[in-house]
PyMOL Python script that loads the backbone (N, CA, C, O; Angstrom):
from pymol import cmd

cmd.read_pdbstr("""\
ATOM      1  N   UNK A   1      -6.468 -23.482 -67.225  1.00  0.00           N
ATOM      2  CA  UNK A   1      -6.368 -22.055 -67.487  1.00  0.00           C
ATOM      3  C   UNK A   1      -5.659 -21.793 -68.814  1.00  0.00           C
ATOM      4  O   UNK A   1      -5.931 -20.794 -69.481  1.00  0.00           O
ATOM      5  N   UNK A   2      -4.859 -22.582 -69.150  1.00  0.00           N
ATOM      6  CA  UNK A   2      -4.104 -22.401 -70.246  1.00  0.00           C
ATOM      7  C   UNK A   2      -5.209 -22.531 -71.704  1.00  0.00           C
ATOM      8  O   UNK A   2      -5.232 -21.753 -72.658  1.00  0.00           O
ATOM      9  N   UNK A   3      -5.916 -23.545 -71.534  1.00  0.00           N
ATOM     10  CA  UNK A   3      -7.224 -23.800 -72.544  1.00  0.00           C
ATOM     11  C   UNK A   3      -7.679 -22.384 -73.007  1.00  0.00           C
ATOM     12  O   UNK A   3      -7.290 -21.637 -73.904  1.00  0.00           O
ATOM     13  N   UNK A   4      -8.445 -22.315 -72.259  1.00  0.00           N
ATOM     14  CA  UNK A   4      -9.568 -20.297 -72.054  1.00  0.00           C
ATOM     15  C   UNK A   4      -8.713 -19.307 -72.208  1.00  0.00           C
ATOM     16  O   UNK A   4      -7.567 -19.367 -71.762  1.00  0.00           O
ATOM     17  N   UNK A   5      -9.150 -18.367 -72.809  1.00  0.00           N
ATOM     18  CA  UNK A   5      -8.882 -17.137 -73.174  1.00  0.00           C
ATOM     19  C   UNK A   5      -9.513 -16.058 -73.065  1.00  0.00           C
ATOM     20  O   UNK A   5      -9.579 -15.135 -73.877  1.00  0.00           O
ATOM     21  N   UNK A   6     -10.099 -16.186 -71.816  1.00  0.00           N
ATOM     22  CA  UNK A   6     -11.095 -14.930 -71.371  1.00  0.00           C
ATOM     23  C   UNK A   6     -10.136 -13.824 -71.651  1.00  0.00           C
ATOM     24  O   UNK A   6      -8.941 -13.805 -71.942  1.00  0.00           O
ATOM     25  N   UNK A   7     -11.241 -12.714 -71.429  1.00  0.00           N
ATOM     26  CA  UNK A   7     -10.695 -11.338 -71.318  1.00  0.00           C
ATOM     27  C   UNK A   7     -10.238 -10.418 -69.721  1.00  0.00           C
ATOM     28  O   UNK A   7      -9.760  -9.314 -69.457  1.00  0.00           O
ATOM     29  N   UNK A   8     -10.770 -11.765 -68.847  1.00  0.00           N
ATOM     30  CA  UNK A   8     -11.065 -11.326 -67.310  1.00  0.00           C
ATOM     31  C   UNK A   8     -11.245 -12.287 -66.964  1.00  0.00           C
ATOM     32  O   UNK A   8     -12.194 -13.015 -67.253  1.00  0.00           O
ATOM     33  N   UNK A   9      -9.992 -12.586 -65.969  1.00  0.00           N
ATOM     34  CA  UNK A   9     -10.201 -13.604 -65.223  1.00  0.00           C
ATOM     35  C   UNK A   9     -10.810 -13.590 -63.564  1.00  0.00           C
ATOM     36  O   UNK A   9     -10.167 -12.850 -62.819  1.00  0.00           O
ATOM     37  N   UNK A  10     -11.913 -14.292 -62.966  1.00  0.00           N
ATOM     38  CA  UNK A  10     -12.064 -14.079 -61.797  1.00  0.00           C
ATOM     39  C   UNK A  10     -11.786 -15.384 -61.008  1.00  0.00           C
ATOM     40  O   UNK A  10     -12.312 -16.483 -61.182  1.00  0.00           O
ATOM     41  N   UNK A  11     -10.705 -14.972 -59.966  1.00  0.00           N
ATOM     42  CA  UNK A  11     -10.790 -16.208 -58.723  1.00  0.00           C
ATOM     43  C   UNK A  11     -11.108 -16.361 -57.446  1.00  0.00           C
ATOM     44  O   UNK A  11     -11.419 -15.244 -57.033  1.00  0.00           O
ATOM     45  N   UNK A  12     -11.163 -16.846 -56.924  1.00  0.00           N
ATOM     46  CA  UNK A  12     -11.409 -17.103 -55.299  1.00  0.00           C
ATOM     47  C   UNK A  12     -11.027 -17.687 -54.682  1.00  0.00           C
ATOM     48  O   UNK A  12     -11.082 -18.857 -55.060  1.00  0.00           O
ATOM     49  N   UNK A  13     -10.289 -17.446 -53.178  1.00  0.00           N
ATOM     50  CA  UNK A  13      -9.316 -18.420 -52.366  1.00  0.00           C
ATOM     51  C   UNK A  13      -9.356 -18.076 -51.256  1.00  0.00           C
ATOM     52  O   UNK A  13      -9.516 -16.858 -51.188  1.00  0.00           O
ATOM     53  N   UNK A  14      -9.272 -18.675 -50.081  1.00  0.00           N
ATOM     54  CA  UNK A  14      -9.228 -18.020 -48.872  1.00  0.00           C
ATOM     55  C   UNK A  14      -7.728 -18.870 -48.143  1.00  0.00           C
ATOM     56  O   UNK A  14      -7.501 -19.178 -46.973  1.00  0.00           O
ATOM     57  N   UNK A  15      -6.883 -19.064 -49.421  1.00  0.00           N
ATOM     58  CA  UNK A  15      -5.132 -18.981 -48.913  1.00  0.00           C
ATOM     59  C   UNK A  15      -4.542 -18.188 -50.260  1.00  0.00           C
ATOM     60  O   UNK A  15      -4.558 -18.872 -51.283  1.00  0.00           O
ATOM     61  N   UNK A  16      -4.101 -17.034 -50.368  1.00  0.00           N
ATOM     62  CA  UNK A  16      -4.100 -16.294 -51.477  1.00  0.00           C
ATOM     63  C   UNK A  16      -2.219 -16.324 -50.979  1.00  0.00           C
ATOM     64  O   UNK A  16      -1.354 -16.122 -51.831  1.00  0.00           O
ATOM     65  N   UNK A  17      -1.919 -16.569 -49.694  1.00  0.00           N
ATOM     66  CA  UNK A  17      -0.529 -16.872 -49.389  1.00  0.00           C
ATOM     67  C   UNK A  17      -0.161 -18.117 -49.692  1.00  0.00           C
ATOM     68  O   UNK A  17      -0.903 -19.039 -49.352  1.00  0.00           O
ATOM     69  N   UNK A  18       0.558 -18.274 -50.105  1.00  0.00           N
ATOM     70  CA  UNK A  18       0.771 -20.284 -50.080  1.00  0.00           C
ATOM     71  C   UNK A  18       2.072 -19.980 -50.437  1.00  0.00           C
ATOM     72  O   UNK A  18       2.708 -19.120 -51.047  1.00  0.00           O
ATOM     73  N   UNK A  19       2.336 -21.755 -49.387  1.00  0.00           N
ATOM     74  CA  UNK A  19       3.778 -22.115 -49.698  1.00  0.00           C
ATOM     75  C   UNK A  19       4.123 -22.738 -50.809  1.00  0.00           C
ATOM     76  O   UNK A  19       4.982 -23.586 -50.568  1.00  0.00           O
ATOM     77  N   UNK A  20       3.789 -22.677 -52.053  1.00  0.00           N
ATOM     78  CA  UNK A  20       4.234 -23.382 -53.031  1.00  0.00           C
ATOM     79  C   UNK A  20       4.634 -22.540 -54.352  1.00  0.00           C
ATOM     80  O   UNK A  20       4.650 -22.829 -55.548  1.00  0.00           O
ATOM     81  N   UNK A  21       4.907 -21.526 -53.713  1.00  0.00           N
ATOM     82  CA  UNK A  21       5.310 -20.701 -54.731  1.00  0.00           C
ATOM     83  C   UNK A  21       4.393 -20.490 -56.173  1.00  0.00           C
ATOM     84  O   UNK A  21       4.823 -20.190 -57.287  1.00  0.00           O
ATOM     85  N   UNK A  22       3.133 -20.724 -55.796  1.00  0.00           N
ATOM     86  CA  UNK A  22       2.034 -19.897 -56.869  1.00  0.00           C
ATOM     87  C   UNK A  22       1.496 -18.645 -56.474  1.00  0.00           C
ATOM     88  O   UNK A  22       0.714 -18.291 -55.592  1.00  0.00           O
ATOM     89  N   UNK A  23       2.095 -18.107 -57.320  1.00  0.00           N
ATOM     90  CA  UNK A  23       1.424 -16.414 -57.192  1.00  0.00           C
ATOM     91  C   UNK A  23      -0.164 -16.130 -57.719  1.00  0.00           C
ATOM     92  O   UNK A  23      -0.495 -15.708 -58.827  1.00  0.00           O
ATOM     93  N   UNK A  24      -0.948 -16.452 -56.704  1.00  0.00           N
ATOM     94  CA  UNK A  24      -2.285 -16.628 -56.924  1.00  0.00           C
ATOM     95  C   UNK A  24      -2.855 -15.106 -57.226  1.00  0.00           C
ATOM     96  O   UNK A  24      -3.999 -14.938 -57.651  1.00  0.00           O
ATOM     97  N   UNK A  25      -2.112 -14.211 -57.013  1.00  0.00           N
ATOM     98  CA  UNK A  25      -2.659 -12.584 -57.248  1.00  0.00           C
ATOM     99  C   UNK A  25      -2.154 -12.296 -58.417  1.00  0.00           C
ATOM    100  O   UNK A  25      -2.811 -11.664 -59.244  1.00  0.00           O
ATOM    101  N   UNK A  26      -0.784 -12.765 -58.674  1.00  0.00           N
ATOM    102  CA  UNK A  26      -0.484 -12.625 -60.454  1.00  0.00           C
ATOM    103  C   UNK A  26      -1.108 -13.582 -61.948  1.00  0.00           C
ATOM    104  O   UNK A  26      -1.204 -13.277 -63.137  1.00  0.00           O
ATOM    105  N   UNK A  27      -1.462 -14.918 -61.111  1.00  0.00           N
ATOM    106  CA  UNK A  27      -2.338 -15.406 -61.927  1.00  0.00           C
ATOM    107  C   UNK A  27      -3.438 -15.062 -62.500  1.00  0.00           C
ATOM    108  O   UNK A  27      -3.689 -15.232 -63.693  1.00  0.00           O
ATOM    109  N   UNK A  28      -4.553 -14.278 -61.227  1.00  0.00           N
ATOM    110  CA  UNK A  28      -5.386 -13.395 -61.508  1.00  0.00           C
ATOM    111  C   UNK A  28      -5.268 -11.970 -62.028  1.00  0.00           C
ATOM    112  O   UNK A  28      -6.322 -11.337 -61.971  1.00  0.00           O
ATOM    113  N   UNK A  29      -4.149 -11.289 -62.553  1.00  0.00           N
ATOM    114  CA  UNK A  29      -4.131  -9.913 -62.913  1.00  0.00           C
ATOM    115  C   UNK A  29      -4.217  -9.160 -61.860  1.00  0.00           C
ATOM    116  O   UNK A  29      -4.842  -8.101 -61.929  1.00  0.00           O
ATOM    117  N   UNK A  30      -3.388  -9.711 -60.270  1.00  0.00           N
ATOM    118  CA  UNK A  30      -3.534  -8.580 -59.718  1.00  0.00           C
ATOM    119  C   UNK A  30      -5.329  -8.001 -59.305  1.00  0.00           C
ATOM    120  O   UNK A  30      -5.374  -7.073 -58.498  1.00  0.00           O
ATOM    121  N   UNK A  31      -6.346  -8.395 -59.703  1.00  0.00           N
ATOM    122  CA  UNK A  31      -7.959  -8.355 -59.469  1.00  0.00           C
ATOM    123  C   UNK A  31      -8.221  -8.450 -58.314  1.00  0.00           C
ATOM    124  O   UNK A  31      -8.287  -9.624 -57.951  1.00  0.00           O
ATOM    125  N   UNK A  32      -8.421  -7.664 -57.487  1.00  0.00           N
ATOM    126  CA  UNK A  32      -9.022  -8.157 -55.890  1.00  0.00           C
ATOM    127  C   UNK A  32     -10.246  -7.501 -55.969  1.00  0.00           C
ATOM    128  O   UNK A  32     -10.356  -6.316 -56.283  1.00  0.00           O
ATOM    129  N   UNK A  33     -11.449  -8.471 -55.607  1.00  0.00           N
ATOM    130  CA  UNK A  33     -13.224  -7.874 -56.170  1.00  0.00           C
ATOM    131  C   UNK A  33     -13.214  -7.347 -54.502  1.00  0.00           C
ATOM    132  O   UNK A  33     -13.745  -6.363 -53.987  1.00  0.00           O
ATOM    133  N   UNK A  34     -12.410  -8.401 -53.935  1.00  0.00           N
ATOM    134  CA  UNK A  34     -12.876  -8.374 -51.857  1.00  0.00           C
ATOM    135  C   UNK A  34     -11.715  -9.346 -51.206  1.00  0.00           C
ATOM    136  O   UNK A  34     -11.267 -10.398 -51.664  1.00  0.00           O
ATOM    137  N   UNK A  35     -11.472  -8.858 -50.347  1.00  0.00           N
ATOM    138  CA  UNK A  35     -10.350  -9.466 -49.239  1.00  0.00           C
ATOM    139  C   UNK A  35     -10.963  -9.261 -48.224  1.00  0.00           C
ATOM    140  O   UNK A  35     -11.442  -8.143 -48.035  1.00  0.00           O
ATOM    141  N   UNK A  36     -11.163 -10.577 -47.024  1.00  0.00           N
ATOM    142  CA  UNK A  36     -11.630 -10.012 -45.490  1.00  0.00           C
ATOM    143  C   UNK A  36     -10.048 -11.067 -45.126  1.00  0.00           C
ATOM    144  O   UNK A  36      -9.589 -11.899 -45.909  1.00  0.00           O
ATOM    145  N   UNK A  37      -9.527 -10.756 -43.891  1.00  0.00           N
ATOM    146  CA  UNK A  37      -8.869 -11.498 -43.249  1.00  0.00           C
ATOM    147  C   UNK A  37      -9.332 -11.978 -42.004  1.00  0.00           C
ATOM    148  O   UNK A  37     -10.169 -11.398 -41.312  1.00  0.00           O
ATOM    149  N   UNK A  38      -8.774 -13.049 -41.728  1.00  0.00           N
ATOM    150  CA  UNK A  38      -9.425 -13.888 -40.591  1.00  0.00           C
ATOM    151  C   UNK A  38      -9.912 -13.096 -39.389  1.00  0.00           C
ATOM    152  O   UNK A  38     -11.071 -13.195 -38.986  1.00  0.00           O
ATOM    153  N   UNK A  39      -8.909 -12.228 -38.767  1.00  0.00           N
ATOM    154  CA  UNK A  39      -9.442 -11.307 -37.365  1.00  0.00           C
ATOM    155  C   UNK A  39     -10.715 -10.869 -37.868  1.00  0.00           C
ATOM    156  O   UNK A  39     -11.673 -11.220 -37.180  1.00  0.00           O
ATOM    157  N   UNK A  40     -10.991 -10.123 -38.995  1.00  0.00           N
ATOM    158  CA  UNK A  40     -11.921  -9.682 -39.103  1.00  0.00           C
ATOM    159  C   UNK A  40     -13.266 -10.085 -39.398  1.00  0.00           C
ATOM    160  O   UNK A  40     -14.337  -9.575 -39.067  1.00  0.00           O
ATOM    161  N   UNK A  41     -12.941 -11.345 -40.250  1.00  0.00           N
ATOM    162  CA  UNK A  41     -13.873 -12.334 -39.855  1.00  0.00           C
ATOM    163  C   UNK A  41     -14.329 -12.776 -38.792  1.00  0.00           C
ATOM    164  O   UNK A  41     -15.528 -12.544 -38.633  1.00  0.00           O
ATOM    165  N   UNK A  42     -13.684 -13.485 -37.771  1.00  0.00           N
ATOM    166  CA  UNK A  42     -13.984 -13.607 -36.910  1.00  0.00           C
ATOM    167  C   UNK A  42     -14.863 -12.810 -36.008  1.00  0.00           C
ATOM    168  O   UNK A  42     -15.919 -13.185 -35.499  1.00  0.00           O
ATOM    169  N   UNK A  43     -14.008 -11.142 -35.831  1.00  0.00           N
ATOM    170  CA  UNK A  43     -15.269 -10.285 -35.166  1.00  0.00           C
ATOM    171  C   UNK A  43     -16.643  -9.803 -35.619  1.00  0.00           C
ATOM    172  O   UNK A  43     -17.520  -9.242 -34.961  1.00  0.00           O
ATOM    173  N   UNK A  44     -16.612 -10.258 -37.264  1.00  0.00           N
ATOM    174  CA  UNK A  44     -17.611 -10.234 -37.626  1.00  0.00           C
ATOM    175  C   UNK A  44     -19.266 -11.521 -37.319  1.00  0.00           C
ATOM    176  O   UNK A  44     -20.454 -11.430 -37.629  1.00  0.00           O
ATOM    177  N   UNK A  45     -18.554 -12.437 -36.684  1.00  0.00           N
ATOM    178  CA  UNK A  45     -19.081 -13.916 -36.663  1.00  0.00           C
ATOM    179  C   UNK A  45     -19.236 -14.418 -38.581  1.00  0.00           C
ATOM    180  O   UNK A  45     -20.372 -14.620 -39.010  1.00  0.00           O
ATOM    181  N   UNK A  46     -18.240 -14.537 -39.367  1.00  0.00           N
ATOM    182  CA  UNK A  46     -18.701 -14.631 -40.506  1.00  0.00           C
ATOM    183  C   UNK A  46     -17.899 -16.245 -40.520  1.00  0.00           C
ATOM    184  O   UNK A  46     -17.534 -16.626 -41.632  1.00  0.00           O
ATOM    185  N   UNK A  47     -17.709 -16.892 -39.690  1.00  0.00           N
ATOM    186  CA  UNK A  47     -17.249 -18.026 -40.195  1.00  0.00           C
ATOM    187  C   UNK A  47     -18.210 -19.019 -39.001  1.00  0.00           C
ATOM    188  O   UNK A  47     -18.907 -18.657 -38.053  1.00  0.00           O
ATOM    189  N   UNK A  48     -17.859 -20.487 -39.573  1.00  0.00           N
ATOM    190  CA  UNK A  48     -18.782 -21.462 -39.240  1.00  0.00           C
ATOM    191  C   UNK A  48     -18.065 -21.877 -37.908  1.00  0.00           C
ATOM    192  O   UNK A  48     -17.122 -21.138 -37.624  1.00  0.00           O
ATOM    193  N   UNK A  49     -18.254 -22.667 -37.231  1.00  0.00           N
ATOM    194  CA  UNK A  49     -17.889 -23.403 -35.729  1.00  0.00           C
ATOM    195  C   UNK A  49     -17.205 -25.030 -36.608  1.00  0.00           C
ATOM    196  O   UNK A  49     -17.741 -25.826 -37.379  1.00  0.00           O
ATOM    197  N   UNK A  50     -15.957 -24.956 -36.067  1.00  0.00           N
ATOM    198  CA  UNK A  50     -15.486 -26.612 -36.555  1.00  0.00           C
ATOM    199  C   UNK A  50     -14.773 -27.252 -35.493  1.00  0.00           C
ATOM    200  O   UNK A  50     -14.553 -26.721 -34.405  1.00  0.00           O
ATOM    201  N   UNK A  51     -14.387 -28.495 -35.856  1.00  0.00           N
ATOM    202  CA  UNK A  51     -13.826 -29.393 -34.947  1.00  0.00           C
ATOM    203  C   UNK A  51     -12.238 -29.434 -35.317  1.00  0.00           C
ATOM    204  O   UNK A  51     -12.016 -29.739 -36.489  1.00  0.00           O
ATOM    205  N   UNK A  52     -10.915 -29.131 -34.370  1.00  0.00           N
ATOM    206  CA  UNK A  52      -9.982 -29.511 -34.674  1.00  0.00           C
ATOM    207  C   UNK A  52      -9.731 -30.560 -33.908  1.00  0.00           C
ATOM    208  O   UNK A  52      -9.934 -30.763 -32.711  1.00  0.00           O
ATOM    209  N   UNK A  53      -9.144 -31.367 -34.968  1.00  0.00           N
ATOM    210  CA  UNK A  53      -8.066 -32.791 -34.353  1.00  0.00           C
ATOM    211  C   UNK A  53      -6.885 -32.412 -34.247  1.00  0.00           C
ATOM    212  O   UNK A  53      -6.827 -31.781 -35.303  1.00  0.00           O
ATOM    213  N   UNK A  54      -5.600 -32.267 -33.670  1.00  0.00           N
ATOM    214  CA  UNK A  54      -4.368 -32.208 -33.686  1.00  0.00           C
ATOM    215  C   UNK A  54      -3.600 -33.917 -33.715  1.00  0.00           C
ATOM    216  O   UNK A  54      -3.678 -34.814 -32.876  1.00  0.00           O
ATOM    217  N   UNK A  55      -2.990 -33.877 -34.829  1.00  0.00           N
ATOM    218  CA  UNK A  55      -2.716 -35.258 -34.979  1.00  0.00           C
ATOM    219  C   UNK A  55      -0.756 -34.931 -35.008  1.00  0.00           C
ATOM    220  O   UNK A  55      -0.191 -34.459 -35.995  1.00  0.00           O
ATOM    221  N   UNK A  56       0.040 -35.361 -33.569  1.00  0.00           N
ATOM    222  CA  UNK A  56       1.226 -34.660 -33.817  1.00  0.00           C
ATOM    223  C   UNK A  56       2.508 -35.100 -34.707  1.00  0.00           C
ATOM    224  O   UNK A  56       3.528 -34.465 -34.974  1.00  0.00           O
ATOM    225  N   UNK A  57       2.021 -36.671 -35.145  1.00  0.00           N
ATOM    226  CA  UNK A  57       3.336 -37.041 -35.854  1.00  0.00           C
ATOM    227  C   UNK A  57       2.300 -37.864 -37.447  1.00  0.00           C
ATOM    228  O   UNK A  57       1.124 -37.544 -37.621  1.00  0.00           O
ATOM    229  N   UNK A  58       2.839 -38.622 -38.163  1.00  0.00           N
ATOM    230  CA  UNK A  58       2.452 -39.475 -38.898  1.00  0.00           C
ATOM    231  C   UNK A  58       3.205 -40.566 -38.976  1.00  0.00           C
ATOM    232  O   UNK A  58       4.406 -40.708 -39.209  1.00  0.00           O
ATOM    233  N   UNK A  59       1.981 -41.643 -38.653  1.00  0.00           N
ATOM    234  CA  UNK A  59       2.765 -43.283 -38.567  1.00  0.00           C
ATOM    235  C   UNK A  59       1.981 -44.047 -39.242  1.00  0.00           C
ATOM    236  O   UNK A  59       0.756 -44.122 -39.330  1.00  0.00           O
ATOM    237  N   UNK A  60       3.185 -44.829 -39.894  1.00  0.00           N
ATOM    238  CA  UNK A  60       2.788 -46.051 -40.841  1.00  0.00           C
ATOM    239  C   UNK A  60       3.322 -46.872 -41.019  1.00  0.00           C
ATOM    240  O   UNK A  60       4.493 -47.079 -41.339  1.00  0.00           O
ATOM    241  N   UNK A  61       2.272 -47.620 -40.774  1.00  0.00           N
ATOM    242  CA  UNK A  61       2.510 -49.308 -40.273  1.00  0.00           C
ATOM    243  C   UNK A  61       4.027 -49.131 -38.622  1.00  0.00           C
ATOM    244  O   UNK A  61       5.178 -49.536 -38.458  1.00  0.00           O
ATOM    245  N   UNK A  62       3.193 -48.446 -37.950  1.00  0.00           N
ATOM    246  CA  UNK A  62       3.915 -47.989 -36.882  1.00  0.00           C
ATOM    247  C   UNK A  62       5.326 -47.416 -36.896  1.00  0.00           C
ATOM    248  O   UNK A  62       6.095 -47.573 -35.948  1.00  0.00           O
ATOM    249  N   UNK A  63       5.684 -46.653 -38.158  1.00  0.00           N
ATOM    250  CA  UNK A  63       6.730 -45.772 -38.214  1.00  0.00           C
ATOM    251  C   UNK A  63       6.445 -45.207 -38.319  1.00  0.00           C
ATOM    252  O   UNK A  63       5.340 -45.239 -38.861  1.00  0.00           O
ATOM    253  N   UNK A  64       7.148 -43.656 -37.884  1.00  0.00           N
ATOM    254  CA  UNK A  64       7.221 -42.463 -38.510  1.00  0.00           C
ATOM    255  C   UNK A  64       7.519 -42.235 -39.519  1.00  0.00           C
ATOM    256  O   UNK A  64       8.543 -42.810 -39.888  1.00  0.00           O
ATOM    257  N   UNK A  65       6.915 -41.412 -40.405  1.00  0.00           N
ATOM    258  CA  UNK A  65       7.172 -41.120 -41.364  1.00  0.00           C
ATOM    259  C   UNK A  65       7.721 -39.747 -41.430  1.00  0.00           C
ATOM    260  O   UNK A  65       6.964 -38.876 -41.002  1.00  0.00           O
ATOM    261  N   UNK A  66       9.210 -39.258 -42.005  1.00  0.00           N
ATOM    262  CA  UNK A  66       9.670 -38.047 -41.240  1.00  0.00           C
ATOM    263  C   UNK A  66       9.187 -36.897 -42.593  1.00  0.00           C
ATOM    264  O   UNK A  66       8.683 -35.777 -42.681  1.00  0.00           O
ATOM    265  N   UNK A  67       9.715 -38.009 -43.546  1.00  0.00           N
ATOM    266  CA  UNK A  67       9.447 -37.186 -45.048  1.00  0.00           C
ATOM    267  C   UNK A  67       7.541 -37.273 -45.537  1.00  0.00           C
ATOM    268  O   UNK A  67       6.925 -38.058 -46.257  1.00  0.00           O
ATOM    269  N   UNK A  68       7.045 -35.863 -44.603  1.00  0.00           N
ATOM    270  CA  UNK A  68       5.873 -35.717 -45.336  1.00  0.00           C
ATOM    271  C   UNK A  68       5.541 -35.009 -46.473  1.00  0.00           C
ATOM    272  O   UNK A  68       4.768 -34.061 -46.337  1.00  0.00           O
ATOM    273  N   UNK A  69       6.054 -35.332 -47.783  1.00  0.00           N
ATOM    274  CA  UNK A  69       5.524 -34.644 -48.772  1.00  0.00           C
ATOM    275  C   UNK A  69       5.202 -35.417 -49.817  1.00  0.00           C
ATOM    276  O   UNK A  69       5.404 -35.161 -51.004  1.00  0.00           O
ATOM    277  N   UNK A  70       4.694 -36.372 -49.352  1.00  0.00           N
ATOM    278  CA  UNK A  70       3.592 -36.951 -49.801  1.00  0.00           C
ATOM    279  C   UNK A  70       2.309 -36.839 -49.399  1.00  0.00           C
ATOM    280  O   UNK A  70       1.835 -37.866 -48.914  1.00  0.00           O
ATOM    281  N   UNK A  71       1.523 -35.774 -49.467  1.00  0.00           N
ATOM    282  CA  UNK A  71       0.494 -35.766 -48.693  1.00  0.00           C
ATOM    283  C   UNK A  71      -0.696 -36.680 -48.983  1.00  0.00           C
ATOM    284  O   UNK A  71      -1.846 -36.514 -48.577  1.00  0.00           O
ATOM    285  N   UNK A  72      -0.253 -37.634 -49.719  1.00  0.00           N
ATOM    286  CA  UNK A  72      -1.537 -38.469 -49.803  1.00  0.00           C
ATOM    287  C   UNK A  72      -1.928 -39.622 -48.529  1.00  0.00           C
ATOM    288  O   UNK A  72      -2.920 -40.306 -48.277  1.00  0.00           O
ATOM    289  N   UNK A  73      -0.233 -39.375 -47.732  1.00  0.00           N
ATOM    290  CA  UNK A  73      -0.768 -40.075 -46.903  1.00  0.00           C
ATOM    291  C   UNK A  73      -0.612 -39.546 -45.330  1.00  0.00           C
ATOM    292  O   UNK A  73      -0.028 -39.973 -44.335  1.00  0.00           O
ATOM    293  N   UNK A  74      -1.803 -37.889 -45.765  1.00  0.00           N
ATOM    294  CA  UNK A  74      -1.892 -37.463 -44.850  1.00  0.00           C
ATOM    295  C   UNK A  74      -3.658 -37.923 -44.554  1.00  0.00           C
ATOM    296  O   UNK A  74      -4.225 -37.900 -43.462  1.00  0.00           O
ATOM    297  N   UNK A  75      -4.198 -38.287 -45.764  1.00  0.00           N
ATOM    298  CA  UNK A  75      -5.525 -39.126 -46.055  1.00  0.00           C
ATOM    299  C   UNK A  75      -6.011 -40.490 -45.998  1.00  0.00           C
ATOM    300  O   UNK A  75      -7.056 -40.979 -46.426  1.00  0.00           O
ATOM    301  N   UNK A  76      -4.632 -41.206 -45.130  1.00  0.00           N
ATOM    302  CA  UNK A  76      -5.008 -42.503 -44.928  1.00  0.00           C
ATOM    303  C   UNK A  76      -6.001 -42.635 -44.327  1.00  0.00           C
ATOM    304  O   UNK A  76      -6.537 -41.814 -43.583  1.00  0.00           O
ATOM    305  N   UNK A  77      -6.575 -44.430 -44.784  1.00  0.00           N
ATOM    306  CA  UNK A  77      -7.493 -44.752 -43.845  1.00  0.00           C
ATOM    307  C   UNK A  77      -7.775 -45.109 -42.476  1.00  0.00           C
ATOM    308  O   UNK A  77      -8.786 -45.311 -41.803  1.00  0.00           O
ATOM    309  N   UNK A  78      -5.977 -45.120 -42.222  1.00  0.00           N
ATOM    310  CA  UNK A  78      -5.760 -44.994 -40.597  1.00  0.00           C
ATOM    311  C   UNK A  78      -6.022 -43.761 -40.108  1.00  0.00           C
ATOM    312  O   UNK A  78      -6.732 -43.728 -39.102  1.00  0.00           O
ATOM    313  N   UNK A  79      -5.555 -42.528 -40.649  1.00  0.00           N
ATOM    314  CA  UNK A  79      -5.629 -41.423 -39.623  1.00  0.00           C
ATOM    315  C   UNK A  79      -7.427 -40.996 -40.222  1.00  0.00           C
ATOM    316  O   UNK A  79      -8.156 -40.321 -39.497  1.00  0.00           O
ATOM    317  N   UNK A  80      -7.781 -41.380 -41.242  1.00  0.00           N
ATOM    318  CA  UNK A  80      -9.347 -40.750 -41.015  1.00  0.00           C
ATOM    319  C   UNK A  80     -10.240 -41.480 -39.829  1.00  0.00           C
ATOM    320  O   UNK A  80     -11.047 -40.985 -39.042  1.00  0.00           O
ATOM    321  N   UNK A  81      -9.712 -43.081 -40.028  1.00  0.00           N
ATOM    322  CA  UNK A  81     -10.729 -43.621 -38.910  1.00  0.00           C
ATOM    323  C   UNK A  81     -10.172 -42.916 -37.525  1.00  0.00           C
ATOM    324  O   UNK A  81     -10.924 -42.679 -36.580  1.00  0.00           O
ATOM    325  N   UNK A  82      -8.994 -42.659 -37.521  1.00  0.00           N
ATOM    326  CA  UNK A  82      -8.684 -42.229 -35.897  1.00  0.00           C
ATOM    327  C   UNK A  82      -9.062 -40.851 -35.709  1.00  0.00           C
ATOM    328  O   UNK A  82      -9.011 -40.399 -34.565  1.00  0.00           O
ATOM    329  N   UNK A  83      -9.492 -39.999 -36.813  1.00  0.00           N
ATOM    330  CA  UNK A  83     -10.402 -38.721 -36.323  1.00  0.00           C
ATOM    331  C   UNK A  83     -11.724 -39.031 -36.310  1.00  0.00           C
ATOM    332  O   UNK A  83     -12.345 -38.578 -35.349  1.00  0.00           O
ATOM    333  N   UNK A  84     -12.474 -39.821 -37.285  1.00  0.00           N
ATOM    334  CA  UNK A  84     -13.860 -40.572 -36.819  1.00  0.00           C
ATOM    335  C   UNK A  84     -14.098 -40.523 -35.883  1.00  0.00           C
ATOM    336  O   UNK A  84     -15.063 -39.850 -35.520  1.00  0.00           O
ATOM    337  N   UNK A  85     -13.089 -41.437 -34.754  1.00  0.00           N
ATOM    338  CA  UNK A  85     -13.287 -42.576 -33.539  1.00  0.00           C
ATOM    339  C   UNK A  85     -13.433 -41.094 -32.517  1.00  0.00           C
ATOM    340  O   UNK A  85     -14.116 -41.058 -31.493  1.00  0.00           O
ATOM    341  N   UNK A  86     -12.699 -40.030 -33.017  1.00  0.00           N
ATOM    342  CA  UNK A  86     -12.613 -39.152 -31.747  1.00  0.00           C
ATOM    343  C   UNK A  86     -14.035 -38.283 -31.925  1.00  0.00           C
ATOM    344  O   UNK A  86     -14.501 -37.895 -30.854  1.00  0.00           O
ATOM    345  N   UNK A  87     -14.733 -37.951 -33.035  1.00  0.00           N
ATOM    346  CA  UNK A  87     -15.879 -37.228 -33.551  1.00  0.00           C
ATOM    347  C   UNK A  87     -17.039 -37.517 -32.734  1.00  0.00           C
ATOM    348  O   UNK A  87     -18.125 -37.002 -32.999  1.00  0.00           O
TER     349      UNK A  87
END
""", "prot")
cmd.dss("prot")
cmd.show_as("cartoon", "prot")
cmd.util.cbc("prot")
cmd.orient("prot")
C-alpha cells in the first residue's frame, strides 16, 4: 500500500474487527461501499455450509504448547493430518 498512490482506495474483509490493532476502516478512508453482519447473513442463507473441527489445546512432540503466538504452528502437519483423519 505504501508503493500506490491511488486517489481511492477500495477494500474488502469480512473481519473489519481484529485483534491486532489494524484499523482496517482508517486504512481505507473510513469507505464502507456495504457491510452485512453475520445474523443477517445467516437469515439471509448468504453463506456456505462448513465443517468445524474444535481442536482444544496444541501439542508438540507431545507438549503443550502454552505460548501460541506463533501461529505457524497452528498449520502443522500434525494437526492438518488430524483434521483430515476426522473429514
Amino acid at each position: 500500500m505504501d508503493y500506490f498512490k491511488p486517489t481511492f482506495w477500495l477494500g474488502m474483509t469480512a473481519s473489519p474487527e481484529r485483534t491486532d490493532d489494524f484499523d482496517v476502516f482508517e486504512a481505507f478512508g473510513h469507505h464502507i461501499a456495504y457491510e452485512i453482519r453475520l445474523q443477517q447473513a445467516m437469515e439471509e442463507n448468504l453463506l456456505c455450509l462448513f465443517h468445524y473441527f474444535g481442536i482444544t489445546d496444541l501439542r508438540m512432540d507431545g507438549k503443550v504448547v502454552d505460548d501460541k503466538s506463533d501461529y505457524n504452528l497452528l498449520t502443522s502437519d500434525t494437526r492438518v493430518d488430524y483434521v483430515i483423519e476426522r473429514a
